[in-house]
C-alpha positions in Angstrom: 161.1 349.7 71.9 160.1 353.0 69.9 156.7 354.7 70.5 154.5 353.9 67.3 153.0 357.5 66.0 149.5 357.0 65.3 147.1 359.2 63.8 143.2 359.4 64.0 141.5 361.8 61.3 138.0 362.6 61.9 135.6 364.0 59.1 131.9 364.5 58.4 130.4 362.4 56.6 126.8 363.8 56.0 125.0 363.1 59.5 127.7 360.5 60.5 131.5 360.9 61.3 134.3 358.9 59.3 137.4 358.7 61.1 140.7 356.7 59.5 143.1 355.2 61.9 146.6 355.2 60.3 150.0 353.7 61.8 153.6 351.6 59.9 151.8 351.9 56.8 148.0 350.4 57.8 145.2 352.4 57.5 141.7 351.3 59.4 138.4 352.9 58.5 135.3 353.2 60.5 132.0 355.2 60.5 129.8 356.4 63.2 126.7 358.3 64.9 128.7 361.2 65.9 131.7 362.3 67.4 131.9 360.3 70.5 130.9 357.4 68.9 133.8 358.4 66.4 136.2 359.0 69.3 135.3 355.0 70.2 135.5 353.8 67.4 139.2 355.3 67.0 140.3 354.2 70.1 139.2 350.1 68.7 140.8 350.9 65.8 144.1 351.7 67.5 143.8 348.8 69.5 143.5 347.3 66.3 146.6 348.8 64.3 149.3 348.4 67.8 148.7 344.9 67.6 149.1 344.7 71.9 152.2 347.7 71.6 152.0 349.7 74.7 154.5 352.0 73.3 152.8 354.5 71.2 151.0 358.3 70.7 148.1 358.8 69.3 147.1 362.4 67.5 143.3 363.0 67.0 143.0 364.8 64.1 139.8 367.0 62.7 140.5 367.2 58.9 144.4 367.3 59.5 144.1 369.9 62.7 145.2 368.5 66.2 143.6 371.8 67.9 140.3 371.3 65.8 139.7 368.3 67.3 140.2 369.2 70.4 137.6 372.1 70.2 135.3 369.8 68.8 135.7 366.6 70.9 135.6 369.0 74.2 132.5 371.0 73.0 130.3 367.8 72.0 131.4 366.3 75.6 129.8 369.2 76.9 126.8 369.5 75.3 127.4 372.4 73.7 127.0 372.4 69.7 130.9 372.6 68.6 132.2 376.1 66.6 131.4 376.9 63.3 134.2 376.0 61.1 135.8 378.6 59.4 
């Protein structure tokens, strides 16, 4: 069985995050608190979209950037207010 790509695009929307879960040509929405919350909510959504799969990869994405996610997620799990973006 082939690994299902899967990615999560996370955005502000005012004082809450959107994220949209996309895989095979689904896309899942959800809104949230903040970040983490976000981050949760993806990881439902996924459940969601691989229908039990086991195979698959998931990419966090912050606006399209893998790497700005990362920052971001890593910074807020830390307590510490996340970069600037720029």
């Amino acid at each position: 069985m082939s690994t299902l790509p899967i990615t999560a695009n996370y955005r502000r929307n005012g004082d809450d995050w959107a994220v949209t879960v996309r895989a095979a040509g689904k896309e899942l929405d959800a809104t949230a608190p903040g970040l983490i919350a976000a981050r949760l909510a993806a990881d439902q959504l996924v459940e969601e979209i691989a229908l039990g799969r086991s195979a698959r990869a998931v990419v966090h994405l912050l606006d399209g950037d893998a790497l700005a996610f990362s920052v971001a997620y890593l910074h807020t799990r830390a307590g510490l207010a996340p970069p600037a973006a720029g």
